[in-house]
mmCIF file of the N, C-alpha and C atoms, coordinates in Angstrom:
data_MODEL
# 
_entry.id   MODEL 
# 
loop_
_atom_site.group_PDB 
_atom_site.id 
_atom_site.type_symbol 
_atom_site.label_atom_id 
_atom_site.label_alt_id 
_atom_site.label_comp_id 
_atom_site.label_asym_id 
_atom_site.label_entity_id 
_atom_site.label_seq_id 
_atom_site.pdbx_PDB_ins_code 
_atom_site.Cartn_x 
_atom_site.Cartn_y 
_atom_site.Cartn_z 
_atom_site.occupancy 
_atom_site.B_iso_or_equiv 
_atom_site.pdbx_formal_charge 
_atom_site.auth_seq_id 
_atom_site.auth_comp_id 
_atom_site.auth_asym_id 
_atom_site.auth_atom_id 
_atom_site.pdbx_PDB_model_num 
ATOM 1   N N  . UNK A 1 1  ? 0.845   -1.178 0.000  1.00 0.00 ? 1  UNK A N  1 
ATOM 2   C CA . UNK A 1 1  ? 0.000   0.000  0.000  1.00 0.00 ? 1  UNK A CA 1 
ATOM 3   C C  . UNK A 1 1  ? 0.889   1.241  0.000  1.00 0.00 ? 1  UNK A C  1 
ATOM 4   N N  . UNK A 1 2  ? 0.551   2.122  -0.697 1.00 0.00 ? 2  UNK A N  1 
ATOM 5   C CA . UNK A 1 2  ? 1.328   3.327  -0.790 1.00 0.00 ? 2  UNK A CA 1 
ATOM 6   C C  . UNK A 1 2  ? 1.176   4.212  0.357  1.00 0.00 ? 2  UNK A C  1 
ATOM 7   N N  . UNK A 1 3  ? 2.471   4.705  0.609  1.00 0.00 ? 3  UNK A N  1 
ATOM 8   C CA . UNK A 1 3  ? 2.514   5.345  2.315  1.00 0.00 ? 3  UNK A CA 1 
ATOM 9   C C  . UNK A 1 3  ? 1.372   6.217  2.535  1.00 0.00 ? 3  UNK A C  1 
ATOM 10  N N  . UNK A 1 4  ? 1.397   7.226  1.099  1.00 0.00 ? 4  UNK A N  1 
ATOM 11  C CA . UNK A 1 4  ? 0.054   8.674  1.489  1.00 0.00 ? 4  UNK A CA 1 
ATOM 12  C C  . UNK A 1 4  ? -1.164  7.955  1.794  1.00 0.00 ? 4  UNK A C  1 
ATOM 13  N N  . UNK A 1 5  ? -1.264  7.310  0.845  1.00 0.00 ? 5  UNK A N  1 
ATOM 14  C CA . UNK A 1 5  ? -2.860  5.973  0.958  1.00 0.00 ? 5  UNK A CA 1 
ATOM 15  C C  . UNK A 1 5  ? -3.027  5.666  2.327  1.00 0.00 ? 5  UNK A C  1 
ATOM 16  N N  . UNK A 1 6  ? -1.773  5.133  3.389  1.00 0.00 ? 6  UNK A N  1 
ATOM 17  C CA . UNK A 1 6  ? -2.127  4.326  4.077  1.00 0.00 ? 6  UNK A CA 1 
ATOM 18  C C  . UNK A 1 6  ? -1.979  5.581  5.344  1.00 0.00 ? 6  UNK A C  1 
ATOM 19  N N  . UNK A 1 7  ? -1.184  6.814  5.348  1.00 0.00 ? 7  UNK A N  1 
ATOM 20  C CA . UNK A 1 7  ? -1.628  7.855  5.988  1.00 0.00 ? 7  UNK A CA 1 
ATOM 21  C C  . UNK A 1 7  ? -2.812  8.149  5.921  1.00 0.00 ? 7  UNK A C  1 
ATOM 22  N N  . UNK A 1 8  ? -3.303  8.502  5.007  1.00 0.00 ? 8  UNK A N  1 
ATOM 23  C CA . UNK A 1 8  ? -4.668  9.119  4.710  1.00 0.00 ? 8  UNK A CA 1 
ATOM 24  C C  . UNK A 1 8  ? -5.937  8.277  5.663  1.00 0.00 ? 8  UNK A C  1 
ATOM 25  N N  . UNK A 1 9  ? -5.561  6.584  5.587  1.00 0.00 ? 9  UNK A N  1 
ATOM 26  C CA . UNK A 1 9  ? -6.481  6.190  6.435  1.00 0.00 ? 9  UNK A CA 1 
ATOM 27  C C  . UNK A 1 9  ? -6.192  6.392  7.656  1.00 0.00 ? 9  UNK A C  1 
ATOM 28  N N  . UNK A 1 10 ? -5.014  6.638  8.318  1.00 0.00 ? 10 UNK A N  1 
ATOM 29  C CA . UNK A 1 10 ? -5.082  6.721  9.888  1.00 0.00 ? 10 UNK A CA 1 
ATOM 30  C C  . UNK A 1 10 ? -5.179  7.770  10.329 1.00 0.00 ? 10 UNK A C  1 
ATOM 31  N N  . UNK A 1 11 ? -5.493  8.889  9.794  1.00 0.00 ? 11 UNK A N  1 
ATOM 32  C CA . UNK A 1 11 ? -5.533  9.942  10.364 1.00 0.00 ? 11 UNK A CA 1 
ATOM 33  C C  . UNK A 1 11 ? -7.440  10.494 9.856  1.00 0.00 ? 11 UNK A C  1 
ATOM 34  N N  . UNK A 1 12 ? -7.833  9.377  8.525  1.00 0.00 ? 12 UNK A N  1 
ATOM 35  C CA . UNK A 1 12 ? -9.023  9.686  8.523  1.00 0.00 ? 12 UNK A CA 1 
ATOM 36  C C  . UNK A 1 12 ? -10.372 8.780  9.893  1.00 0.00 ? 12 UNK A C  1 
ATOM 37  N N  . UNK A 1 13 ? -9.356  8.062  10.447 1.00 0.00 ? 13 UNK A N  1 
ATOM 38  C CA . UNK A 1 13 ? -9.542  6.957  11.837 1.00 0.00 ? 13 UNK A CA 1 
ATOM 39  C C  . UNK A 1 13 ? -9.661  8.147  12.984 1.00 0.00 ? 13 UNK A C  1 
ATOM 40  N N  . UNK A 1 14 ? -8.434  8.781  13.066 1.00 0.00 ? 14 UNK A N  1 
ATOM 41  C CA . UNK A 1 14 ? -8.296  9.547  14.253 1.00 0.00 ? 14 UNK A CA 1 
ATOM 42  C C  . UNK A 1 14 ? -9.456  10.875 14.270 1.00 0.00 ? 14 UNK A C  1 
ATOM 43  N N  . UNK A 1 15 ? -9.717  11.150 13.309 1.00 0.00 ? 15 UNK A N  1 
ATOM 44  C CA . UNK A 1 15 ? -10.848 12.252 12.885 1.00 0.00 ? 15 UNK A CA 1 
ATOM 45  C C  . UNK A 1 15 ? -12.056 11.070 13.690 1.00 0.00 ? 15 UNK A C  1 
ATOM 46  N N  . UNK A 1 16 ? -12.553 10.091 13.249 1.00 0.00 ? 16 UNK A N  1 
ATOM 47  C CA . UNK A 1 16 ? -13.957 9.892  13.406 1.00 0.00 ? 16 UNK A CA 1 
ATOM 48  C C  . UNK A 1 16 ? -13.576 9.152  14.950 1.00 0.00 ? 16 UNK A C  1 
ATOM 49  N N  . UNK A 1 17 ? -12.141 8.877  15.691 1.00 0.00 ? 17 UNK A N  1 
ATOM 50  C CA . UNK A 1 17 ? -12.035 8.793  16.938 1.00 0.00 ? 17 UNK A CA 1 
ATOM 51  C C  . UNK A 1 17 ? -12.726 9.960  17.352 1.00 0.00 ? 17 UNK A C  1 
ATOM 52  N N  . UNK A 1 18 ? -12.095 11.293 17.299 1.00 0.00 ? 18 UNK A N  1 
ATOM 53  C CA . UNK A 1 18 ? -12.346 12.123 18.507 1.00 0.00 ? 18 UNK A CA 1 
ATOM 54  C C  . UNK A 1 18 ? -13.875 13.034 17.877 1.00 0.00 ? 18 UNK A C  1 
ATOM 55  N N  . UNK A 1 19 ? -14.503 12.611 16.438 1.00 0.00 ? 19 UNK A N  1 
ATOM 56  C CA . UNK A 1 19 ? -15.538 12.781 16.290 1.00 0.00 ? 19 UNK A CA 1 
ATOM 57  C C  . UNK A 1 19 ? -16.605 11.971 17.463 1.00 0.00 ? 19 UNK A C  1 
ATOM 58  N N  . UNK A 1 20 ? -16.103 10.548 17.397 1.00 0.00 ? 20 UNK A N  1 
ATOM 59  C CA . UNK A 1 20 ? -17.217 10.164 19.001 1.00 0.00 ? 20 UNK A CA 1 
ATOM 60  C C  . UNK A 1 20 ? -16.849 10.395 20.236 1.00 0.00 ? 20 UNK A C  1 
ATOM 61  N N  . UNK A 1 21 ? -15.700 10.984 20.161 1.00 0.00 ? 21 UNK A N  1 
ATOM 62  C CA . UNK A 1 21 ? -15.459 11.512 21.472 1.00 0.00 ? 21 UNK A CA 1 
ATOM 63  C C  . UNK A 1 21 ? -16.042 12.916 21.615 1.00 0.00 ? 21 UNK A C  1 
ATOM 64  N N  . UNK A 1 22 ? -15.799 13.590 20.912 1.00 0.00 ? 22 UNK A N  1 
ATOM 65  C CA . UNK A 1 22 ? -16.849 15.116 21.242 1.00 0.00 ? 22 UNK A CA 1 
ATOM 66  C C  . UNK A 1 22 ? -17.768 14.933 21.532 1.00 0.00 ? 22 UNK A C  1 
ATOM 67  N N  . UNK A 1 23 ? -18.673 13.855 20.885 1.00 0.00 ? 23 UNK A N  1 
ATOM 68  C CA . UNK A 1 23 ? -20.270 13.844 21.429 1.00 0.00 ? 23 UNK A CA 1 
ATOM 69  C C  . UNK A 1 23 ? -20.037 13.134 23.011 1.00 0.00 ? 23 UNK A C  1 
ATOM 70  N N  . UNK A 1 24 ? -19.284 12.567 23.226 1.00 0.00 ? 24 UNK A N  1 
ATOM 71  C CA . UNK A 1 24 ? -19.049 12.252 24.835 1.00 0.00 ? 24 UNK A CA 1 
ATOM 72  C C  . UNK A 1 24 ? -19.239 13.450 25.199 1.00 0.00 ? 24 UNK A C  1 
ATOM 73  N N  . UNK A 1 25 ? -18.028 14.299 25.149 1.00 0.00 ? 25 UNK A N  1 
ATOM 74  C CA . UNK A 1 25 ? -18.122 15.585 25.824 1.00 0.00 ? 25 UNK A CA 1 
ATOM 75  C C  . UNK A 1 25 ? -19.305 16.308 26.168 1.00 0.00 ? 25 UNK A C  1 
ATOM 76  N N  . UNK A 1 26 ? -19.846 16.292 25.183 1.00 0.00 ? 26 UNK A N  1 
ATOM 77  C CA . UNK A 1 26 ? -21.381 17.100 25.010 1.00 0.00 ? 26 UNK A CA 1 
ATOM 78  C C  . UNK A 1 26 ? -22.109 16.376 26.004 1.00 0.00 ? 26 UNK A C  1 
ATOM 79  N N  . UNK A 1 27 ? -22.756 15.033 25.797 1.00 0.00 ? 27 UNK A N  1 
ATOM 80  C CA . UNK A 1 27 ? -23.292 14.328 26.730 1.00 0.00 ? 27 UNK A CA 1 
ATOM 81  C C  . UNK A 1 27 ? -22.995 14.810 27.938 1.00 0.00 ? 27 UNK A C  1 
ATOM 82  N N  . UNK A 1 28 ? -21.913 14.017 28.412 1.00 0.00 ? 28 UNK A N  1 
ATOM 83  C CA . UNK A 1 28 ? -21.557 14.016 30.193 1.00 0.00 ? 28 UNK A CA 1 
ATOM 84  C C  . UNK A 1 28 ? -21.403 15.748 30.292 1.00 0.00 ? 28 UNK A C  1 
ATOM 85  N N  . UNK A 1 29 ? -20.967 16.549 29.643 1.00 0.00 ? 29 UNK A N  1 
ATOM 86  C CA . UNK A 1 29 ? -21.082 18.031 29.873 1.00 0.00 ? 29 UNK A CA 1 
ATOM 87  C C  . UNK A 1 29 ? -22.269 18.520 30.334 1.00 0.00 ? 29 UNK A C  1 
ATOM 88  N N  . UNK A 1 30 ? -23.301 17.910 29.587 1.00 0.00 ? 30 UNK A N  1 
ATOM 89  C CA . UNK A 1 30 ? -24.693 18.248 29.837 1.00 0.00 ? 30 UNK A CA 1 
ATOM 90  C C  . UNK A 1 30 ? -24.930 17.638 31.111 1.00 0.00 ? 30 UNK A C  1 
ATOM 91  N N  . UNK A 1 31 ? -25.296 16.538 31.297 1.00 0.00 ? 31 UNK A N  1 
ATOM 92  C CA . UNK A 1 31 ? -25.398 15.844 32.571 1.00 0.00 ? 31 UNK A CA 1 
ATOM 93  C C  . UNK A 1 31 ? -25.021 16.496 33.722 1.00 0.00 ? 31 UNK A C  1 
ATOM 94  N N  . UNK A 1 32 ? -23.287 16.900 33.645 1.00 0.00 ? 32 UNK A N  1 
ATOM 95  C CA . UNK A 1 32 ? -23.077 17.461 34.617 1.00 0.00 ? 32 UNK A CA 1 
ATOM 96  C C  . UNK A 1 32 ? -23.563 18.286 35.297 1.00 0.00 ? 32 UNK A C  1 
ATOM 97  N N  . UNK A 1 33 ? -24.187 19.197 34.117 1.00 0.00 ? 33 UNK A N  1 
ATOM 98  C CA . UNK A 1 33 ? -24.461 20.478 34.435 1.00 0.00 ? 33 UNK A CA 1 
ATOM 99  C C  . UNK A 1 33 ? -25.726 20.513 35.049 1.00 0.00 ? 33 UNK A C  1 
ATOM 100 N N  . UNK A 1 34 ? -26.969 19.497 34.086 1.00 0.00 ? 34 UNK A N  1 
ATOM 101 C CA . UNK A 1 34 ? -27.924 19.523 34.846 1.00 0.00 ? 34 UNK A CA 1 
ATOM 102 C C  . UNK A 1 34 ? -28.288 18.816 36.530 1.00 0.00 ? 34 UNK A C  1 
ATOM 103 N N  . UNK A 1 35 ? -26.832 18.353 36.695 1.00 0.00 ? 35 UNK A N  1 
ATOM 104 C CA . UNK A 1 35 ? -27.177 17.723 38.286 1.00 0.00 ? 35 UNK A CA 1 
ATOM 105 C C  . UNK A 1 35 ? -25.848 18.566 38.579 1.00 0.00 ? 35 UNK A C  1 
ATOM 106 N N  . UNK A 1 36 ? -25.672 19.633 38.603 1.00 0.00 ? 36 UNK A N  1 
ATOM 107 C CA . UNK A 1 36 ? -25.366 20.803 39.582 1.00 0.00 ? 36 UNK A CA 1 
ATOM 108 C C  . UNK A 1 36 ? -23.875 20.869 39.821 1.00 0.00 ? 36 UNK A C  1 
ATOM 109 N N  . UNK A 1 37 ? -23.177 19.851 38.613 1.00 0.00 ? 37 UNK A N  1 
ATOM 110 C CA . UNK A 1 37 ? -21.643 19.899 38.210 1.00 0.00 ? 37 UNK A CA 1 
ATOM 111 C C  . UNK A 1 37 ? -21.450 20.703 37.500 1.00 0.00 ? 37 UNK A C  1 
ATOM 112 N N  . UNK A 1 38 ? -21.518 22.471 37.489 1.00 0.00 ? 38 UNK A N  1 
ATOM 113 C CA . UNK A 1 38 ? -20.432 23.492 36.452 1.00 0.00 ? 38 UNK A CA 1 
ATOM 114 C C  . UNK A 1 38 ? -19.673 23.461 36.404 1.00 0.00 ? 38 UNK A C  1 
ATOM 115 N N  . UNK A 1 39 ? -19.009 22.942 37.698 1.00 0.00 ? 39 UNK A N  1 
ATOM 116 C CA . UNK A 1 39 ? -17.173 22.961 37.472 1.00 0.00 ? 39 UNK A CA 1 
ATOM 117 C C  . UNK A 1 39 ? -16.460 21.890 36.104 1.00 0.00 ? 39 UNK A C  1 
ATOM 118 N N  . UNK A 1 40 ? -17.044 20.744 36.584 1.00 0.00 ? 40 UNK A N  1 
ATOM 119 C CA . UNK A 1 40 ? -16.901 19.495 35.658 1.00 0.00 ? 40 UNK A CA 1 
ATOM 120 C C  . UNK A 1 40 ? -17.151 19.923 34.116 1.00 0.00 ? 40 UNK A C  1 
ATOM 121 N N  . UNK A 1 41 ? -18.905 20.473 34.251 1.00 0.00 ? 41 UNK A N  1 
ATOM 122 C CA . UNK A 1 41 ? -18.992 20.863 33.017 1.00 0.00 ? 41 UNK A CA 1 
ATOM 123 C C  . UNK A 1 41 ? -17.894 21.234 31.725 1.00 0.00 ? 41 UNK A C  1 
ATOM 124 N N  . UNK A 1 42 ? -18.033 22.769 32.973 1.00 0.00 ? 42 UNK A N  1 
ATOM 125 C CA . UNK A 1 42 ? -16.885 23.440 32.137 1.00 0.00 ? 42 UNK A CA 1 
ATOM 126 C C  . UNK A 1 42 ? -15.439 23.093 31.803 1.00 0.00 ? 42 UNK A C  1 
ATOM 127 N N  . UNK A 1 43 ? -14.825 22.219 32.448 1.00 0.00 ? 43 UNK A N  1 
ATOM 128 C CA . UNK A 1 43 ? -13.730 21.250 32.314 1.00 0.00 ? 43 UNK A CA 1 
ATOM 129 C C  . UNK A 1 43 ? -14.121 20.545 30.852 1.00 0.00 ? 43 UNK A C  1 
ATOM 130 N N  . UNK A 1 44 ? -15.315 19.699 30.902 1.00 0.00 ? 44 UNK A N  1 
ATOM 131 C CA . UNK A 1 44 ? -15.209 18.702 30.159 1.00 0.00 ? 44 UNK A CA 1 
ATOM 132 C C  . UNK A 1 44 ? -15.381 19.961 28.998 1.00 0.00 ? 44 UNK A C  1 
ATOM 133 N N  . UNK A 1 45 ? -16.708 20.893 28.611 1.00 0.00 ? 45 UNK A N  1 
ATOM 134 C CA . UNK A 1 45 ? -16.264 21.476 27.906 1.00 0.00 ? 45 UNK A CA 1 
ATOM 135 C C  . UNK A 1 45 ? -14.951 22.583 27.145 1.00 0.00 ? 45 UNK A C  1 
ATOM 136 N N  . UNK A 1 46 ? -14.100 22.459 27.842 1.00 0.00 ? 46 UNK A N  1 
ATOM 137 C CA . UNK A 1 46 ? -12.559 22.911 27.640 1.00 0.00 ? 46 UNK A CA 1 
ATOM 138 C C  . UNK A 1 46 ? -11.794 21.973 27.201 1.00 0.00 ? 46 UNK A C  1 
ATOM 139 N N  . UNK A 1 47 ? -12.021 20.540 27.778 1.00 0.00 ? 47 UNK A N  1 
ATOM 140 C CA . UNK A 1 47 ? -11.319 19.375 27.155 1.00 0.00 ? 47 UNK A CA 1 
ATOM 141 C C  . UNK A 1 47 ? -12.199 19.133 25.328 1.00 0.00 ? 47 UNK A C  1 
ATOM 142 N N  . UNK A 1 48 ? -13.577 19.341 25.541 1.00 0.00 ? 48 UNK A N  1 
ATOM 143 C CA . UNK A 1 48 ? -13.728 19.512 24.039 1.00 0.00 ? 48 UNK A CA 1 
ATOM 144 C C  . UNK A 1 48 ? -13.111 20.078 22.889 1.00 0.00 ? 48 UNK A C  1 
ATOM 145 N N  . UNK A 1 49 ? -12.974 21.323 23.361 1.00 0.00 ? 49 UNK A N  1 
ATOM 146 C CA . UNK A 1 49 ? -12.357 22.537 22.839 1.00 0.00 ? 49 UNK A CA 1 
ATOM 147 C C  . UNK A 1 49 ? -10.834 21.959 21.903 1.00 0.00 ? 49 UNK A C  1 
ATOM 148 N N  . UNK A 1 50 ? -10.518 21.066 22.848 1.00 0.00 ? 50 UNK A N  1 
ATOM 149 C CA . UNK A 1 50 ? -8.778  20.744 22.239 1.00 0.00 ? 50 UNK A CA 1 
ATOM 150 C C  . UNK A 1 50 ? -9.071  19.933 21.848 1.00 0.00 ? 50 UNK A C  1 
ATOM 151 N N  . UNK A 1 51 ? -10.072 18.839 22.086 1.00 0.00 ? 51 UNK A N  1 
ATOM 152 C CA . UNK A 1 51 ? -10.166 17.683 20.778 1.00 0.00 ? 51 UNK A CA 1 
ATOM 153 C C  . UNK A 1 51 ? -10.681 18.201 19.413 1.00 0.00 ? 51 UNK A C  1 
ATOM 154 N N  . UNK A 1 52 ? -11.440 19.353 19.732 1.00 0.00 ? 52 UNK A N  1 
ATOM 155 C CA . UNK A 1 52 ? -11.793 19.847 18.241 1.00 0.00 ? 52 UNK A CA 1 
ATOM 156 C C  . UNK A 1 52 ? -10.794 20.623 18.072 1.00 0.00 ? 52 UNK A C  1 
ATOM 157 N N  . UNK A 1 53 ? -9.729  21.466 18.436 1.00 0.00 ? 53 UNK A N  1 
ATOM 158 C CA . UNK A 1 53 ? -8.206  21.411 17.809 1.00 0.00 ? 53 UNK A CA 1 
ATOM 159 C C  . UNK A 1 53 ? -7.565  20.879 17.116 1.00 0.00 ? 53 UNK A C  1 
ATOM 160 N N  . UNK A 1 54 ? -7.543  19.527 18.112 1.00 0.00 ? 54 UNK A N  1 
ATOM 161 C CA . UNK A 1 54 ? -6.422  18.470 17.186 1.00 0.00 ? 54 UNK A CA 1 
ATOM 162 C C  . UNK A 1 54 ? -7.305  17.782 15.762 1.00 0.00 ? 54 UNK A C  1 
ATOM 163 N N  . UNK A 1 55 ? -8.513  18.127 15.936 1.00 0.00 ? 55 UNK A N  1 
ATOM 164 C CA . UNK A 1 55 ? -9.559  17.229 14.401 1.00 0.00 ? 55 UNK A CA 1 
ATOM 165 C C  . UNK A 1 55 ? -8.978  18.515 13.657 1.00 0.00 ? 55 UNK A C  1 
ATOM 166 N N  . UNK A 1 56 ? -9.248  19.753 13.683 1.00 0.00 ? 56 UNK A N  1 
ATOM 167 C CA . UNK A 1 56 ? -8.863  20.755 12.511 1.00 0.00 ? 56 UNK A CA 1 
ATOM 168 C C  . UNK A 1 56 ? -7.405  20.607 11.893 1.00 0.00 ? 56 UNK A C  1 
ATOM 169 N N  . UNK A 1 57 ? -6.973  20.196 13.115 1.00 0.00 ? 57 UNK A N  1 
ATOM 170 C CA . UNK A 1 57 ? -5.117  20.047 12.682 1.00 0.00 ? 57 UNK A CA 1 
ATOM 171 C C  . UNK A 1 57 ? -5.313  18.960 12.028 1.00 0.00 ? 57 UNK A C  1 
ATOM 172 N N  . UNK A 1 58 ? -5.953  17.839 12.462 1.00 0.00 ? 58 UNK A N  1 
ATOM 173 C CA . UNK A 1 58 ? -5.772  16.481 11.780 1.00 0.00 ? 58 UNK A CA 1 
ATOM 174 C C  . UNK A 1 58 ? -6.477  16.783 10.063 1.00 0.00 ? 58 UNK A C  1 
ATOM 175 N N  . UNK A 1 59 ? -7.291  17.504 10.028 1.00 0.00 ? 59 UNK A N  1 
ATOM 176 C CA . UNK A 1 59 ? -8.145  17.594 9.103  1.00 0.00 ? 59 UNK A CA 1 
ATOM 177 C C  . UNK A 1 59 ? -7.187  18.439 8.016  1.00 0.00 ? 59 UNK A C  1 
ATOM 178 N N  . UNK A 1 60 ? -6.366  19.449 8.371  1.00 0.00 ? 60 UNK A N  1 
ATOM 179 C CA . UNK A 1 60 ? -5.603  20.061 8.192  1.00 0.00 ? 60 UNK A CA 1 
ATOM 180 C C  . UNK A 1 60 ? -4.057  19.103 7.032  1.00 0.00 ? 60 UNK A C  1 
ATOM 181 N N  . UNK A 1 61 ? -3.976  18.162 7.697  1.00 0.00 ? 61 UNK A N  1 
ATOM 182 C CA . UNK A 1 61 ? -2.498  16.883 7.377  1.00 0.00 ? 61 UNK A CA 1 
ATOM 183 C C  . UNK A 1 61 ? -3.489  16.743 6.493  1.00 0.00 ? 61 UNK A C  1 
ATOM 184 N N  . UNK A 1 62 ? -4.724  15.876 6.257  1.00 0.00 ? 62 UNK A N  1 
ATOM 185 C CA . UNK A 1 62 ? -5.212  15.150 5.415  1.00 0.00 ? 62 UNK A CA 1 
ATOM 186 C C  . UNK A 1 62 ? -5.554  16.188 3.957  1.00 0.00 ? 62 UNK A C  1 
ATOM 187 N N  . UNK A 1 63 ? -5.856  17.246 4.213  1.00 0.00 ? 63 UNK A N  1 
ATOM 188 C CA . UNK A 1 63 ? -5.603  18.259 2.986  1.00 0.00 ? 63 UNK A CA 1 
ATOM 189 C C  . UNK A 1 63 ? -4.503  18.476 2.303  1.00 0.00 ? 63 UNK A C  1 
ATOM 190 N N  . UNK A 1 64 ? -2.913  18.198 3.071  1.00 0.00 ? 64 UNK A N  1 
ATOM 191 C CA . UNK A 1 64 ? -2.129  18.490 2.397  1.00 0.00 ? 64 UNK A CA 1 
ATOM 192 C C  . UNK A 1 64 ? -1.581  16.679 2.125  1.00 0.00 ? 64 UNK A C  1 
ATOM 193 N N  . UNK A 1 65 ? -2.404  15.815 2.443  1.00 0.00 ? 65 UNK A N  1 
ATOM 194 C CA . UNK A 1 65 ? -1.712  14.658 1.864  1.00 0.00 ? 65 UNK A CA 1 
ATOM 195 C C  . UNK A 1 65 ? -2.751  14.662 0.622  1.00 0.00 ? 65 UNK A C  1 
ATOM 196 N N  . UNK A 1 66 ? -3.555  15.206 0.349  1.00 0.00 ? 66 UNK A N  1 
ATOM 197 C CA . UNK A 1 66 ? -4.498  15.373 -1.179 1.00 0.00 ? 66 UNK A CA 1 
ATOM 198 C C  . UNK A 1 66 ? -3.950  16.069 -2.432 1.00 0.00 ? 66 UNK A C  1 
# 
């Protein structure tokens, strides 16, 4: 398999990783919040924040391996 080919799939892997991981975030973010965890909340939503970082960056590699 040709290296870009076989880049292209692991980083198009790591995209739809932390794609189900954001919706974690969202979930238990919510939860938290509605049983009287803001602190957590806002944690977990800050830890979102950088997983949707690293998807733009990742998303970012996969444009320039095109």
């Amino acid at each position: 398999m040709d290296e870009k080919k076989r880049l292209r799939i692991v980083i198009r892997q790591m995209i739809q990783h932390n794609d189900d991981h954001m919706q974690d975030f969202v979930t238990w973010s919510s939860f938290a919040e509605e049983n009287g965890m803001d602190g957590v909340s806002g944690v977990l939503n800050e830890a979102g924040k950088h997983v949707d970082a690293a998807t733009t960056a990742l998303r970012s590699a996969l444009d320039l391996l095109d």
